[in-house]
BAFI-3210 file (N, C-alpha, C; in Angstrom, 3 decimals, decimal comma, padded with zeros to 6 digits):
// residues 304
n [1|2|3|4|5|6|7|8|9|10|11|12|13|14|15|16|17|18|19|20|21|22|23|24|25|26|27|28|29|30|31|32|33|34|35|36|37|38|39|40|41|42|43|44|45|46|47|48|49|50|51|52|53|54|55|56|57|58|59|60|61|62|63|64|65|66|67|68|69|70|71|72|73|74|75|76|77|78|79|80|81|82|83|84|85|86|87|88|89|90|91|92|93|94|95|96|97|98|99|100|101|102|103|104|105|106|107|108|109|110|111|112|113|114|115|116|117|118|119|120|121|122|123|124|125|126|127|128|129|130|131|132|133|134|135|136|137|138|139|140|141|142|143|144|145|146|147|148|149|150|151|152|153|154|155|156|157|158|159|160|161|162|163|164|165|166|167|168|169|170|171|172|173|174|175|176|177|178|179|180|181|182|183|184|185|186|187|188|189|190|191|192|193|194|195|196|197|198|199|200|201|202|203|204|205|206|207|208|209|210|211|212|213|214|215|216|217|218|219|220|221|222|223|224|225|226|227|228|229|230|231|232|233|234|235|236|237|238|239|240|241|242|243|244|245|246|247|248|249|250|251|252|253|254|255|256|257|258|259|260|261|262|263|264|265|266|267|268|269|270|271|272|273|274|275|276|277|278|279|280|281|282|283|284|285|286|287|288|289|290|291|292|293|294|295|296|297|298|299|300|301|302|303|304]
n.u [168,224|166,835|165,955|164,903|165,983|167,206|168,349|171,096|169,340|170,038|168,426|168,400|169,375|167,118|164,935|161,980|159,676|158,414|156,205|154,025|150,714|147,726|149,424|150,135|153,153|153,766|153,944|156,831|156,447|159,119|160,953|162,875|163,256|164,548|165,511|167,604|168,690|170,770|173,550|173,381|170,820|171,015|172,647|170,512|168,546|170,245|170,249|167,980|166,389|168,595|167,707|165,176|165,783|166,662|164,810|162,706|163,791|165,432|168,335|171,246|169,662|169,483|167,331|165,217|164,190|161,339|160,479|158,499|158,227|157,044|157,854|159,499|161,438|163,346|162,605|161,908|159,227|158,377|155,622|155,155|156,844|157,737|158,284|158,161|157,678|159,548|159,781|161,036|163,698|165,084|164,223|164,986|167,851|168,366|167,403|168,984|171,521|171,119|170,832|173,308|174,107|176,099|176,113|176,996|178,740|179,428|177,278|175,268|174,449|172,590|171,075|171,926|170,156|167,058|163,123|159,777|156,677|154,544|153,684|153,350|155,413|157,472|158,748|160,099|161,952|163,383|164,954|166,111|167,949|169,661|170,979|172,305|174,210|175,378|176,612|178,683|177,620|176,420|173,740|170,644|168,089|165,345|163,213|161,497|162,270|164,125|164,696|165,998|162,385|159,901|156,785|153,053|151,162|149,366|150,121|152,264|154,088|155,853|157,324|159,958|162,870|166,268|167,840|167,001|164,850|161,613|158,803|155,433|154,789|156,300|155,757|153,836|151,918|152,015|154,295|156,015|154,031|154,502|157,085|157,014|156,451|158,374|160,188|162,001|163,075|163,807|164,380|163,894|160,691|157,865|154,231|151,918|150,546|147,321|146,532|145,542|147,052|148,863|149,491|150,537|149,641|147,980|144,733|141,117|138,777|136,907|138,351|140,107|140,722|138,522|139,643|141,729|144,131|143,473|144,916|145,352|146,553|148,082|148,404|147,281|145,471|142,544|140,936|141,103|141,264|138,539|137,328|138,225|139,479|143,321|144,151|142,184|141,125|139,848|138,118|135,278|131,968|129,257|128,549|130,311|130,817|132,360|135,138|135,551|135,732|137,824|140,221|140,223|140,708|143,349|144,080|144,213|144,965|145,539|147,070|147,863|147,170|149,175|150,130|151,438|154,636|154,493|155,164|154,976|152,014|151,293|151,374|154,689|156,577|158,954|160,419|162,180|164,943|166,051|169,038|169,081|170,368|171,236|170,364|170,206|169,307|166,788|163,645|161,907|158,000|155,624|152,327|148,782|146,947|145,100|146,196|149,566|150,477|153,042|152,337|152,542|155,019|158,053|160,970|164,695|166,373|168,986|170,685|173,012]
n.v [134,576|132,795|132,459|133,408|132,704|133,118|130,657|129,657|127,977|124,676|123,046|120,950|118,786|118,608|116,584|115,119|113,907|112,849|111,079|108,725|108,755|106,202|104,694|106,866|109,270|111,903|115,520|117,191|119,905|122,593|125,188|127,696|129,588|129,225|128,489|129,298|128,321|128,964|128,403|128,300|127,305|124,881|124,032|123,967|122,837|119,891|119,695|120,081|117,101|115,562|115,735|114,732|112,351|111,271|111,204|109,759|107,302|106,688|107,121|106,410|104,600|104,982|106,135|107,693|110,659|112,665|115,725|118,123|121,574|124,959|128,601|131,113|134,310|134,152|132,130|128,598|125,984|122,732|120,810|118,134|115,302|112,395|109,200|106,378|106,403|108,030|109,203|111,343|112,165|111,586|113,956|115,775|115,956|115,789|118,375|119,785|119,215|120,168|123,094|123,381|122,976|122,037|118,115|116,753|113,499|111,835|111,881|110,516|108,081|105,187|102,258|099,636|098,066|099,204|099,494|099,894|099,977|100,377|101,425|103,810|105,321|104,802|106,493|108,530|106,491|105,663|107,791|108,675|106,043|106,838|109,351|108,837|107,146|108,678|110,217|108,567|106,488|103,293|101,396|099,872|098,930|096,661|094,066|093,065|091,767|092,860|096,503|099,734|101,289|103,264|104,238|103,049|101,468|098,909|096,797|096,725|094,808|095,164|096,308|096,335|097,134|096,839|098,639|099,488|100,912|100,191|100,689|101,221|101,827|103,857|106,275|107,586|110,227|110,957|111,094|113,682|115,259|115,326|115,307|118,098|119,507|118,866|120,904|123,656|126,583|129,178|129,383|126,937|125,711|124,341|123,516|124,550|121,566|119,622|116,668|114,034|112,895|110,601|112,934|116,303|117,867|117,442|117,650|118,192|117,315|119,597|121,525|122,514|124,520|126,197|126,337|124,879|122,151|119,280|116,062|112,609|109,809|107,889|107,912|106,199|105,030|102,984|104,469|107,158|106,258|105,858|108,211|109,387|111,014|112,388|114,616|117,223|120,270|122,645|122,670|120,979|121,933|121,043|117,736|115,883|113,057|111,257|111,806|112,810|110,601|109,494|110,942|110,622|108,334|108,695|108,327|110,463|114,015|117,350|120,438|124,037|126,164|126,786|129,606|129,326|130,914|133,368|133,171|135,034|134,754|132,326|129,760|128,217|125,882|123,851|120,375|118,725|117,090|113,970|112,375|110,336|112,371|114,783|117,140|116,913|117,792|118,461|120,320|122,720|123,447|125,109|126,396|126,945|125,498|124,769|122,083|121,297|119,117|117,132|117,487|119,785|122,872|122,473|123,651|124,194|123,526|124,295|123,506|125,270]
n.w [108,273|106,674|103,264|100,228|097,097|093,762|091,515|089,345|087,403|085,893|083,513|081,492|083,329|085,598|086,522|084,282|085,143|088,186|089,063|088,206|087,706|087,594|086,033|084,030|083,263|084,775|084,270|085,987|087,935|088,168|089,578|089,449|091,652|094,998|098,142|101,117|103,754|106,279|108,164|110,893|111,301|110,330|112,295|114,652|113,543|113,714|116,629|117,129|116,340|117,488|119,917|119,524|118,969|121,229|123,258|121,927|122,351|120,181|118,916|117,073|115,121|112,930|111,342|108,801|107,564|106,694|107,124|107,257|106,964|107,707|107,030|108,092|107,385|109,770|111,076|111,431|111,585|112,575|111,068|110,674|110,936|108,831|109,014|107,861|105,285|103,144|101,065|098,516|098,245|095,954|094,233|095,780|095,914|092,969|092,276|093,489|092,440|089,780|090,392|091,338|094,444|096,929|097,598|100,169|100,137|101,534|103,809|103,053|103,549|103,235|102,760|100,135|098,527|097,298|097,005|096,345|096,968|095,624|091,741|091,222|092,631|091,461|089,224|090,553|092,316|091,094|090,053|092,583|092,867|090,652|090,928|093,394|092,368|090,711|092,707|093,298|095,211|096,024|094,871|093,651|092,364|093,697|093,082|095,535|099,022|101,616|102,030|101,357|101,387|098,920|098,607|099,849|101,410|103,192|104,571|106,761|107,810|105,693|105,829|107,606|107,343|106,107|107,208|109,661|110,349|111,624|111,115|110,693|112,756|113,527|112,671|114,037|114,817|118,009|118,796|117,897|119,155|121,742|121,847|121,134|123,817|125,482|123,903|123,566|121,443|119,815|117,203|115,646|116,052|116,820|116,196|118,572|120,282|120,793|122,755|124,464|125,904|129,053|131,042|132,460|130,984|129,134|126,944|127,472|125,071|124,633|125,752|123,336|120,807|118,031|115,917|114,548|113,740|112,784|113,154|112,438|114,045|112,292|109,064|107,837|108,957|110,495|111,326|110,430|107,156|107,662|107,918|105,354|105,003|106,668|107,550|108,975|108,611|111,165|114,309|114,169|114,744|117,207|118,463|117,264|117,571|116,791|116,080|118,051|119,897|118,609|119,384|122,276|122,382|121,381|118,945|117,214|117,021|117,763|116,114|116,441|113,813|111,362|109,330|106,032|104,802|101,856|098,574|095,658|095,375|096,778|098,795|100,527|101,311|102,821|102,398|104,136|104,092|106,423|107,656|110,595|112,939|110,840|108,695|105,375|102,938|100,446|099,325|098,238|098,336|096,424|096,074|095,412|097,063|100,176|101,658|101,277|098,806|097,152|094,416|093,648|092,850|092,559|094,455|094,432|097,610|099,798|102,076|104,340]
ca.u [168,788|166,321|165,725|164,306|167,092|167,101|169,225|171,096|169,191|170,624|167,167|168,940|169,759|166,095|163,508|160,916|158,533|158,839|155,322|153,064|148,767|147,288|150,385|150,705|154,247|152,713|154,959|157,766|156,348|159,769|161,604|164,463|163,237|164,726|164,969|168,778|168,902|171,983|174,419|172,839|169,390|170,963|172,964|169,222|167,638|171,041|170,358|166,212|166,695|168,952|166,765|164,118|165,718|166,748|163,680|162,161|164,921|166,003|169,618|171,989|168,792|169,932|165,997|165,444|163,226|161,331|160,119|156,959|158,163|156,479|159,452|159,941|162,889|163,870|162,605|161,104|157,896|158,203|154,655|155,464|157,932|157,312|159,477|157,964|157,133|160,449|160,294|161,659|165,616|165,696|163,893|165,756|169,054|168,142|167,468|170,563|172,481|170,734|170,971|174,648|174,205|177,064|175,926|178,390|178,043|180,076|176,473|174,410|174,084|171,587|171,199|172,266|169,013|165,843|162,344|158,754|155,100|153,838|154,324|153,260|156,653|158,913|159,939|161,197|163,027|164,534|165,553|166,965|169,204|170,490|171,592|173,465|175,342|176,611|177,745|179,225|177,134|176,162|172,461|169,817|166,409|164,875|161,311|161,051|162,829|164,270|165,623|164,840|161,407|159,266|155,664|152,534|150,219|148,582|150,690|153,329|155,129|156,566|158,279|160,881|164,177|167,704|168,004|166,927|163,696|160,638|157,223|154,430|153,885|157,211|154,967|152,854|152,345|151,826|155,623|156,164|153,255|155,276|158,112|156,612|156,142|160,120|161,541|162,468|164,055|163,386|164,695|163,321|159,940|156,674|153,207|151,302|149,644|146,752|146,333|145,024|148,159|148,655|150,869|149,851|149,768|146,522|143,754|140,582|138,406|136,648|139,278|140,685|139,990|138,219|141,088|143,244|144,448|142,691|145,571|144,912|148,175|148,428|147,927|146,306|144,819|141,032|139,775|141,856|140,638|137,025|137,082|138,533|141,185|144,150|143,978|140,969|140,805|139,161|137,106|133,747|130,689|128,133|129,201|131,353|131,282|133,150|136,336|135,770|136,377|139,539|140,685|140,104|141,468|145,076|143,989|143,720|145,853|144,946|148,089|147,291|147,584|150,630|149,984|153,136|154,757|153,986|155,862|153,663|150,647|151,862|151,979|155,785|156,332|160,136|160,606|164,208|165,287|167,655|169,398|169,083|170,055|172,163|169,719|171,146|168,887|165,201|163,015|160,335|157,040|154,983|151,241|148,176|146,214|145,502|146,872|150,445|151,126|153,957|151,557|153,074|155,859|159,501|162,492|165,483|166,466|170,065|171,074|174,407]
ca.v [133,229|132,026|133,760|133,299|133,026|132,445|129,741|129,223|126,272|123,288|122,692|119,832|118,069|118,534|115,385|115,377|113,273|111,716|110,357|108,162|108,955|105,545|104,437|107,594|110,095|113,407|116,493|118,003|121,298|123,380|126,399|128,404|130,473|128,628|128,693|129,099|128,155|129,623|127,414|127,935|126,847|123,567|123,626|123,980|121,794|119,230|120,038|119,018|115,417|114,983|115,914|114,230|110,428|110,595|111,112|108,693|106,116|106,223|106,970|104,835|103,600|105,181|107,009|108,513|111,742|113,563|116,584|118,919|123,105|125,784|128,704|132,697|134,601|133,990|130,882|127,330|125,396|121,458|120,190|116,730|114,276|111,172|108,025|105,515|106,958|109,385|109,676|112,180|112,190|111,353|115,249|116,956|115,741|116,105|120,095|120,395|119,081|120,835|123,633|123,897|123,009|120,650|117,928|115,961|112,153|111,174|111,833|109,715|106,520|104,352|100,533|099,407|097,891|099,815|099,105|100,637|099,066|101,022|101,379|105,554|106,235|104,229|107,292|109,160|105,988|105,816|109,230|108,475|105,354|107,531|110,516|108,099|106,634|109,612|110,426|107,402|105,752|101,988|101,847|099,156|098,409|095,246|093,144|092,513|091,812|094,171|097,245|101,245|101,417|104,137|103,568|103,470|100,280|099,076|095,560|097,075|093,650|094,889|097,579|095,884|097,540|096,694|099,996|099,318|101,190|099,540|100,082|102,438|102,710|104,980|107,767|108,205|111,985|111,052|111,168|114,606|115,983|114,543|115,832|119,460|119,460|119,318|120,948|125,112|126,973|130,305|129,329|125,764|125,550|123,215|124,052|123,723|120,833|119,184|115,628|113,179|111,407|110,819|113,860|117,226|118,817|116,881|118,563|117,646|117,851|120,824|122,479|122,263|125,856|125,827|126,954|124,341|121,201|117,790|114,839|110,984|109,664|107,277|108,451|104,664|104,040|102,584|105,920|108,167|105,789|105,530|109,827|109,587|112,264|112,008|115,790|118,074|121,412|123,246|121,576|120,809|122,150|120,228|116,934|115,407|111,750|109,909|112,589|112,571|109,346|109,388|111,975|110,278|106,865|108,941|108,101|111,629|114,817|118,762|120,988|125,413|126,448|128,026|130,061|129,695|132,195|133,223|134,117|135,120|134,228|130,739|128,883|127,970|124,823|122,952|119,285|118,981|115,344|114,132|110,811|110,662|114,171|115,333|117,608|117,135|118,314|118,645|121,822|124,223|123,408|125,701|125,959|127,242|124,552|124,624|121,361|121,454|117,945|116,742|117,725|121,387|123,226|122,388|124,804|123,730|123,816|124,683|123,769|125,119]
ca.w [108,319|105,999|102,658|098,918|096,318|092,717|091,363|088,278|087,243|084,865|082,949|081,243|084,730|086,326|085,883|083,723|085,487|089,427|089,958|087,738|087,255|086,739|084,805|083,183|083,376|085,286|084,468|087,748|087,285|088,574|089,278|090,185|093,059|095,601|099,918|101,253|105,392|107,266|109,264|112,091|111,242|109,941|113,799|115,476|112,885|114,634|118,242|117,371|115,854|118,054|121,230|119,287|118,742|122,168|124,008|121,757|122,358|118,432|118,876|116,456|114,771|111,457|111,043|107,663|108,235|105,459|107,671|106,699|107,397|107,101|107,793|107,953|107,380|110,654|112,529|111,146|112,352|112,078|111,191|110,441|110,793|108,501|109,306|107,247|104,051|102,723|099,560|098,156|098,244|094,864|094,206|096,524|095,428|091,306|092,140|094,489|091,407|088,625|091,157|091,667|095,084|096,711|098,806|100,621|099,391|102,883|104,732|102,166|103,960|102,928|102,380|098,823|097,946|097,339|096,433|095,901|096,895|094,633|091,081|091,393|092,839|090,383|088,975|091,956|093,237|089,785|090,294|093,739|092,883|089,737|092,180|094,872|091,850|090,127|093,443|093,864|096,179|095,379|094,643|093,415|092,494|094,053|093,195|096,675|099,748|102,189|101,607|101,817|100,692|098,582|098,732|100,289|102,062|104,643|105,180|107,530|107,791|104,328|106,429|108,701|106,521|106,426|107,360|110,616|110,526|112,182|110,301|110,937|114,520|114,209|112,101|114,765|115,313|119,362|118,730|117,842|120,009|123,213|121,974|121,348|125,329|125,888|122,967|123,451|120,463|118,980|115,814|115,623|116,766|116,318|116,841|120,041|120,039|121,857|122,593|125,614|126,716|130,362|131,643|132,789|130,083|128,430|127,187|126,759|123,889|124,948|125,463|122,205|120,159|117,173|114,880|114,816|112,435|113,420|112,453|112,299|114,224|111,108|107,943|107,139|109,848|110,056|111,455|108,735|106,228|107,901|107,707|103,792|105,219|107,208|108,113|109,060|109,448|112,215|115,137|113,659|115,605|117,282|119,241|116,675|118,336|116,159|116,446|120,038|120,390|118,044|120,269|123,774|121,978|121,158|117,498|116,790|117,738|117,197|116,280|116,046|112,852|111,160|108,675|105,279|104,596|100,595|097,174|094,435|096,085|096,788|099,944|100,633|102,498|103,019|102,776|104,746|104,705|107,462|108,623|112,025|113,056|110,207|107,910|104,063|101,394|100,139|098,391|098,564|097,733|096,156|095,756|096,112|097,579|101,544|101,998|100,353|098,352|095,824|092,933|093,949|091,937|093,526|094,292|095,378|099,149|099,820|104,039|103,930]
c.u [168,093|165,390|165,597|166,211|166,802|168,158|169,382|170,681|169,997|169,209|167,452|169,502|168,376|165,271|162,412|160,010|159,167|157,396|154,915|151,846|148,697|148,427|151,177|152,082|153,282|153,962|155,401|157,513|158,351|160,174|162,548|164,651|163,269|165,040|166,553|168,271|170,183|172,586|173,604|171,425|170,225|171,873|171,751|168,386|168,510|170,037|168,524|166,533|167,278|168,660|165,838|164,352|165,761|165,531|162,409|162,887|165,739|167,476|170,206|170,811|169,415|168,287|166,329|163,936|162,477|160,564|159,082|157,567|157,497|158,026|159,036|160,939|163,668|163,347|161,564|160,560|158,113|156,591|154,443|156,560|157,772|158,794|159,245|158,520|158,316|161,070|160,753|163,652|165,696|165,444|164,993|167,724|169,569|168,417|168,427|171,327|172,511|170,603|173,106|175,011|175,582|176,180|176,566|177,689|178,388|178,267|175,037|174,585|172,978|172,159|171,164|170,851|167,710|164,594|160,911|157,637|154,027|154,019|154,025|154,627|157,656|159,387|160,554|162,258|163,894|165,646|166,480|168,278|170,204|170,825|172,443|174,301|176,376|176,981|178,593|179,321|176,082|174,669|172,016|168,740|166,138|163,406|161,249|162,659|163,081|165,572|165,026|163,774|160,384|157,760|154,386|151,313|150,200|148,965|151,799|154,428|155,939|157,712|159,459|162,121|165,329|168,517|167,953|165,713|162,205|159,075|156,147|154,180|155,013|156,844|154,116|152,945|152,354|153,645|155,923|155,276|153,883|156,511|157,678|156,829|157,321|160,680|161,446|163,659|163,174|163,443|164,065|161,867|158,983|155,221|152,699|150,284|148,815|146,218|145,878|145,650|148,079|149,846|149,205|149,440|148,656|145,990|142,162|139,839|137,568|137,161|140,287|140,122|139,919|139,114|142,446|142,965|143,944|144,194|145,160|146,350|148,981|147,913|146,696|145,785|143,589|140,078|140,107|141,232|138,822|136,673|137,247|139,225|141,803|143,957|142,539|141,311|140,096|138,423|135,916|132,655|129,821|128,936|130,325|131,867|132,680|134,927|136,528|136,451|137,505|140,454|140,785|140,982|142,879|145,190|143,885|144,056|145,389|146,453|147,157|147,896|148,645|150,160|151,764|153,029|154,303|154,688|154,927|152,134|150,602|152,246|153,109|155,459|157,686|159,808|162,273|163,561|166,712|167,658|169,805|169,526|170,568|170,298|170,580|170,540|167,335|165,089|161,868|159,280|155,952|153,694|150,112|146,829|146,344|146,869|148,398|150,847|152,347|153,444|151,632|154,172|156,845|160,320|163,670|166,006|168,063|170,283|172,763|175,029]
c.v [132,272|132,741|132,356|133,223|131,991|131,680|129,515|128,001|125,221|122,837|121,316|118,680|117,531|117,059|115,925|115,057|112,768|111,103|109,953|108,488|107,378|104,944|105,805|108,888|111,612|114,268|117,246|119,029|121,863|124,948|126,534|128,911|129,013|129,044|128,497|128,981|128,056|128,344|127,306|127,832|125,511|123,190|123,284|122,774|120,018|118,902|119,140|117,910|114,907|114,739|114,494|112,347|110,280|110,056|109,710|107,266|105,636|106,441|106,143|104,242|104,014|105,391|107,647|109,175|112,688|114,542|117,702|120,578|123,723|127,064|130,620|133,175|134,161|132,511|129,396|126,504|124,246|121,191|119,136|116,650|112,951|110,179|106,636|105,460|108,057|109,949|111,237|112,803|112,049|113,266|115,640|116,618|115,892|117,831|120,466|120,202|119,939|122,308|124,337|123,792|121,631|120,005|116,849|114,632|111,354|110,995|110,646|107,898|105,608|103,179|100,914|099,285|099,230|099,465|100,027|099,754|099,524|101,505|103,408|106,134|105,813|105,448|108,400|108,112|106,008|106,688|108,771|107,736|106,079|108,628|110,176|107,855|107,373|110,459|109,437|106,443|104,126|101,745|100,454|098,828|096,879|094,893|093,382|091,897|092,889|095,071|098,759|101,251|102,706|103,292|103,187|101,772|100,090|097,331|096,358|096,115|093,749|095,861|097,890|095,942|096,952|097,892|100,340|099,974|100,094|099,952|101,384|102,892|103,735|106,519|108,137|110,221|112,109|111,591|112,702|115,674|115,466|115,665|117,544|119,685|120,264|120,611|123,010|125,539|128,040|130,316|127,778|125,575|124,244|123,971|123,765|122,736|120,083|117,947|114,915|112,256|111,918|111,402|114,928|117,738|118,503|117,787|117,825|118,082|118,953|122,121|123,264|123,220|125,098|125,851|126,191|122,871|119,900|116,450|113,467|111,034|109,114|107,818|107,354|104,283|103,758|103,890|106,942|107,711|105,999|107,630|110,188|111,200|112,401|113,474|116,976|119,387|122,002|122,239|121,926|121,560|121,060|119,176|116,207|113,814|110,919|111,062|112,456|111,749|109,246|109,826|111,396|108,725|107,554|108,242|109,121|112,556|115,948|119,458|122,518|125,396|127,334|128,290|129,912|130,567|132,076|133,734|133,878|134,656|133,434|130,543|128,399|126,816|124,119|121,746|119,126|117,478|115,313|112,310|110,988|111,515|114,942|115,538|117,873|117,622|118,485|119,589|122,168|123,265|124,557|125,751|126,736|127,151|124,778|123,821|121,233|119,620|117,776|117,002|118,952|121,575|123,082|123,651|124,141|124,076|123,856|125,080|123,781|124,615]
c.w [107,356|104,848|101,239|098,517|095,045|092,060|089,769|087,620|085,210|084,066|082,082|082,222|085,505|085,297|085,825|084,088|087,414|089,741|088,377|087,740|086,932|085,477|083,662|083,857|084,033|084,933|086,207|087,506|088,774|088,704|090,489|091,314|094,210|097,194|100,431|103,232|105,736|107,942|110,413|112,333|110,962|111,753|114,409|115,137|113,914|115,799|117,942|116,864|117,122|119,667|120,544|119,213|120,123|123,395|123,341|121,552|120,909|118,206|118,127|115,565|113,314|110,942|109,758|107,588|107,177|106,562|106,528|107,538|107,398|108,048|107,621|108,021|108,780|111,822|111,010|111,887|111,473|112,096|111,638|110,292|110,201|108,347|108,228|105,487|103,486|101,788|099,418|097,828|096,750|094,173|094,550|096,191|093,718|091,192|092,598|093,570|090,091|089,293|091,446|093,407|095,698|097,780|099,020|100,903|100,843|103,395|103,528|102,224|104,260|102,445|100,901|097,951|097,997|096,760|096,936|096,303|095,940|092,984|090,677|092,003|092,388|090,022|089,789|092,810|091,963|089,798|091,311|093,669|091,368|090,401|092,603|093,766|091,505|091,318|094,241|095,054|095,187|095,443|093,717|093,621|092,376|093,501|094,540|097,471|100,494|101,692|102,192|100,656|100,383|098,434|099,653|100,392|103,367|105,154|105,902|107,499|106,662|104,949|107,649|108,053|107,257|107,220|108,890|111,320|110,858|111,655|110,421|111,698|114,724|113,264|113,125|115,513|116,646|119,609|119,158|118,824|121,270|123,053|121,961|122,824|126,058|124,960|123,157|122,497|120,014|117,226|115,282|116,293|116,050|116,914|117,829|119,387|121,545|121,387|124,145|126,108|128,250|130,864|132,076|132,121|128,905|128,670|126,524|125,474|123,665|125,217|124,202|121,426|118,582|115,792|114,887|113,720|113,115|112,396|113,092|112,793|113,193|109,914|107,416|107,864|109,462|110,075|110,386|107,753|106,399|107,313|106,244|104,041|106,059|108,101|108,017|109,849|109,753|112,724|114,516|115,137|115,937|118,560|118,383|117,178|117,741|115,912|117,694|120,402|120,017|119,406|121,459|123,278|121,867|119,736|116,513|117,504|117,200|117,350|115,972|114,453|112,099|109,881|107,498|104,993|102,521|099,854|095,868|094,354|096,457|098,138|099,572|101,727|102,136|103,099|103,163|105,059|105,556|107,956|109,970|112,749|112,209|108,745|106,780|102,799|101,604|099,254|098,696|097,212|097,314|095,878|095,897|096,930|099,273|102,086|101,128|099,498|097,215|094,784|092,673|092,733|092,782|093,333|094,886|096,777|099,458|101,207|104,018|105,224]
res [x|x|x|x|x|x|x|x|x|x|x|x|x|x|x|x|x|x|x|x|x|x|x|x|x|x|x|x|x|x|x|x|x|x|x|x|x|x|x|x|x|x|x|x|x|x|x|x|x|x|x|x|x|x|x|x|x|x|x|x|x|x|x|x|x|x|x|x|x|x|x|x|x|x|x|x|x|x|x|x|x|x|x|x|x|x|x|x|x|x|x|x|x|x|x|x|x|x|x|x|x|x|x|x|x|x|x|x|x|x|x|x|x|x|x|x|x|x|x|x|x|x|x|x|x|x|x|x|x|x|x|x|x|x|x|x|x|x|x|x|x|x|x|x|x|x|x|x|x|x|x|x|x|x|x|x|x|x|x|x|x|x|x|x|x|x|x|x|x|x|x|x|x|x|x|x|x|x|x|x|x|x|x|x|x|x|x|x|x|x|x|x|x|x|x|x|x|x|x|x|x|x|x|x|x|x|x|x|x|x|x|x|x|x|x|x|x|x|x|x|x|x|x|x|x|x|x|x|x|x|x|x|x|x|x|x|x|x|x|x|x|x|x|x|x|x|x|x|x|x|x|x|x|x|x|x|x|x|x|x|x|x|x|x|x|x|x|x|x|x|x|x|x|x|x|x|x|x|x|x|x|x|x|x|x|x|x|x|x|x|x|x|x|x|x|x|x|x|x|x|x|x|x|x]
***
């Protein structure tokens, strides 16, 4: 249900650049080997969102979801869910085109305006509002005001969209670790995770095996920032106070580790973007860095 495949690519279609260095153009390293998901992974992928807004009362909100995979021929593991922060559409819609992939312009509802806090992702929103147009969706870059925003700070108040999205406290990974609790699927899963909310199903920090992923609920928060990394892996030895405490504060969550699967020695990792439960595009990241970031090689992603 979920397989490699190489793609006639358009090499005249793909962008040359989507991020900035310091002002400077960074090369999109790409390629062809690309990640096809079955109908009924994009049904399951459905059925979770749509478990997932309800339990967190998001229904109707019109959420725009850049999701973190890791996947095997047969089943996919959500890491992350980022709500704030979702860049990428302009990517994953460049390779689906230069790709040969179709993707239906009906589900591509986003606010008109758009804008950036940052001037490191000008050229991926660039990308983005040149995508929506030539599929004849109405598209614009703003200075300022509201709109859907690319970009990355620590004023939140910049993050109250037309869109109807609400700001940072809706990245919180307490989110997704709640929802882990409820959610049963063979084909959709998430990792176990352990955290210190008040249910049964808390654990404390002793309990918590050493082999597992340490996340900051915020990527920006004071303690993420105070640590100078959002994610840590494995539990440290010793007493570890200043995790502890994260941890007993619900400032700090432990997921097990999933191993990606690999092509050519290369960690594989999906970004699947979705408006509020409808999964429409993204691509494979490639790499062979632990942590997987955008500074990876893309493939295109193809949810038929």
């Amino acid at each position: 249900m979920i397989s490699f495949k190489k793609f006639d690519m358009d090499r005249t279609i793909v962008a040359p650049t989507i991020f900035l260095k310091h002002g400077v153009p960074m090369p999109h390293w790409t390629t062809d080997i690309g990640v096809v998901l079955e109908p009924e992974v994009r049904k399951e992928l459905r059925r979770f969102f749509r478990a997932f807004n309800r339990l967190n009362g998001w229904s109707g909100d019109h959420c725009y979801y850049r999701v973190d995979a890791y996947f095997t021929p047969n089943q996919i593991t959500v890491l992350e869910i980022n709500v704030e922060f979702v860049d990428g559409w302009g990517t994953g819609l460049n390779l689906s085109r230069a790709a040969g992939i179709e993707v239906n312009p009906t589900l591509l509802t986003f606010p008109r305006r758009f804008m950036t806090t940052h001037s490191a992702y000008l050229p991926e929103l660039e990308l983005c509002v040149n995508e929506l147009k030539l599929r004849g969706k109405e598209a614009e870059l703003v200075a300022d005001g509201f709109g859907y925003v690319y970009g990355r700070s620590r004023d939140s108040e910049k993050f109250h969209r037309e869109d109807g999205g609400a700001g940072e406290w809706m990245d919180d990974k307490c989110y997704l670790a709640e929802f882990s609790r409820e959610w049963k699927s063979n084909l959709v899963q998430t990792p176990r995770h352990y955290f210190h909310g008040h249910h049964q199903h808390n654990a404390s920090w002793e309990e918590i095996p050493k082999e597992v992923v340490l996340k900051f609920t915020l990527k920006e928060s004071p303690e993420s920032i105070r640590a100078r990394a959002s994610v840590i892996f494995h539990k440290p030895d010793g007493e570890a106070r200043f995790l502890k405490r994260c941890y007993r504060e619900e400032t700090l969550i432990a997921q097990d580790i999933v191993e990606p699967t690999k092509h050519d020695g290369q960690s594989c990792q999906l970004i699947i973007l979705v408006i509020e439960d409808e999964p429409i595009t993204g691509y494979v990241q490639y790499s062979h860095a632990k942590i997987i970031n955008d500074n990876s090689t893309h493939g295109p992603l193809w949810i038929k």
